[in-house]
C-alpha positions as CSV (number, residue, x, y, z in Angstrom):
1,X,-9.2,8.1,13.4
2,X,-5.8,9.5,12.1
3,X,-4.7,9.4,8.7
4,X,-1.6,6.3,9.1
5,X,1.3,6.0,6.0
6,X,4.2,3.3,6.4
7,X,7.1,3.9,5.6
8,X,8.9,1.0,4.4
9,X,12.9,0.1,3.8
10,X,13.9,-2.9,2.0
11,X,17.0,-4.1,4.1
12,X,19.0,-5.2,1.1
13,X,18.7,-2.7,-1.1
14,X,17.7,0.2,0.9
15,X,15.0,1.3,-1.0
16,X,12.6,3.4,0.8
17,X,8.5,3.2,0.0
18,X,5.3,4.6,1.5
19,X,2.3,3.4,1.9
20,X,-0.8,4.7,2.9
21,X,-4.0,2.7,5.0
22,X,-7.3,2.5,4.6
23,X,-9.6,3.9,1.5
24,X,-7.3,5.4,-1.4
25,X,-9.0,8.7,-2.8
26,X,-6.2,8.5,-5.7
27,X,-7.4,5.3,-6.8
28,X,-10.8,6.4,-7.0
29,X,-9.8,9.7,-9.3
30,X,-6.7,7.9,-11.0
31,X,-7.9,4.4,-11.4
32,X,-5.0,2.6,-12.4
33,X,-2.3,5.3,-12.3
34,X,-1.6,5.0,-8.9
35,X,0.5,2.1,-8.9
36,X,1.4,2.8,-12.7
37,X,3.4,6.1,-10.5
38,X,4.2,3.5,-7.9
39,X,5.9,1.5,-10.1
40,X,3.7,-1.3,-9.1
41,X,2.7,-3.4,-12.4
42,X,1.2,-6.2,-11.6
43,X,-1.8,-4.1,-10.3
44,X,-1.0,-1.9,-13.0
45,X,-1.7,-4.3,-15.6
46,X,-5.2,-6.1,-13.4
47,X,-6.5,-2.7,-12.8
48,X,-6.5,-1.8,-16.9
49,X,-7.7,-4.8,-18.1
50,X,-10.5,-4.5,-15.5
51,X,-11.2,-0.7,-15.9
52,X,-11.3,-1.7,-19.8
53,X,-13.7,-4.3,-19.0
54,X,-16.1,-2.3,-16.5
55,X,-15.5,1.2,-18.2
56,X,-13.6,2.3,-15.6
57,X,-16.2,0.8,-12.4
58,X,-13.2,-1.6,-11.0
59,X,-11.8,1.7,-8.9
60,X,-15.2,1.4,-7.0
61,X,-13.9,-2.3,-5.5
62,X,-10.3,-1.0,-6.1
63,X,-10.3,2.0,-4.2
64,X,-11.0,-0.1,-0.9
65,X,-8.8,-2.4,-1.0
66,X,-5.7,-1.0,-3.5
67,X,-3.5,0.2,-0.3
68,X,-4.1,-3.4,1.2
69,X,-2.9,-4.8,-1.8
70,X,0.1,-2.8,-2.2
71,X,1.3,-3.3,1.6
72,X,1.5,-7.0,0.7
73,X,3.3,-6.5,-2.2
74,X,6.1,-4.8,-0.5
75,X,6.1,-7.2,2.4
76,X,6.2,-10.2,-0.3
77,X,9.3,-8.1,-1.8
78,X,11.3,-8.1,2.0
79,X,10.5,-4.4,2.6
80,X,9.9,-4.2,6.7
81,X,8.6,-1.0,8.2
82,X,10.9,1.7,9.2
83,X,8.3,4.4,10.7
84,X,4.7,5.5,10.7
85,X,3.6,8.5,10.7
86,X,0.6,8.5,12.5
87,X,-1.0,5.6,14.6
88,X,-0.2,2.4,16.1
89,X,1.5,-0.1,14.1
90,X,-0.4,-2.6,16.0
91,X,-3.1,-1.0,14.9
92,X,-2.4,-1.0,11.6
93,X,-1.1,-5.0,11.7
94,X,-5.0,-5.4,12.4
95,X,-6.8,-3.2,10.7
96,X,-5.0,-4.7,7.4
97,X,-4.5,-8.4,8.6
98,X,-1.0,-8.8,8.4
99,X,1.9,-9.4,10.4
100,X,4.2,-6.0,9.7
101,X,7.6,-7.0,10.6
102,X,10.0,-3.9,11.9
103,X,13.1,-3.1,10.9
104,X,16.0,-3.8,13.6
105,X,16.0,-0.1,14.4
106,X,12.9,1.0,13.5
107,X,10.5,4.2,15.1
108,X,7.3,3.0,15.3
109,X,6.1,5.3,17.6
């Protein structure tokens, strides 16, 4: 199966994110820099109390299901998707169980 990222736009401010699908490999070497670099804190934060209280075992549950996590968090923020790169956003809308709402314009492939 291919590799799928979403790219995302947030209509009212224009701000452009990606997000990658499926298992996160960064998660599992980086723990809970990965949405530090993101700029995500709220998983941030969960994912160092945790790794404190596991000595660092939380990216073993984390690294399944961080990406999940971090699509919702941009949906819940009005991002909509402008383009994948790879795969079917259908697909992907599955896969994650989520609607993944398109921007007017958007490539989707």
């Amino acid at each position: 199966m291919a590799y799928n990222k979403i790219i995302f736009e947030n209509p009212n401010t224009g701000a452009i994110k990606e997000a990658p699908v499926g298992f996160s490999w960064t998660v599992f070497f980086f723990n809970f820099f990965l949405p530090l670099f993101r700029g995500d804190w709220k998983w941030t934060i969960i994912m160092l109390v945790t790794a404190v209280l596991t000595s660092g075992l939380n990216c073993l549950v984390f690294m399944f299901i961080y990406n999940k996590l971090y699509v919702k968090e941009l949906l819940s923020a009005g991002f909509k998707v402008r383009s994948m790169e790879a795969g079917s956003l259908d697909v992907v809308s599955t896969k994650l169980g989520v609607n993944l709402p398109k921007l007017a314009q958007a490539n989707t492939n």
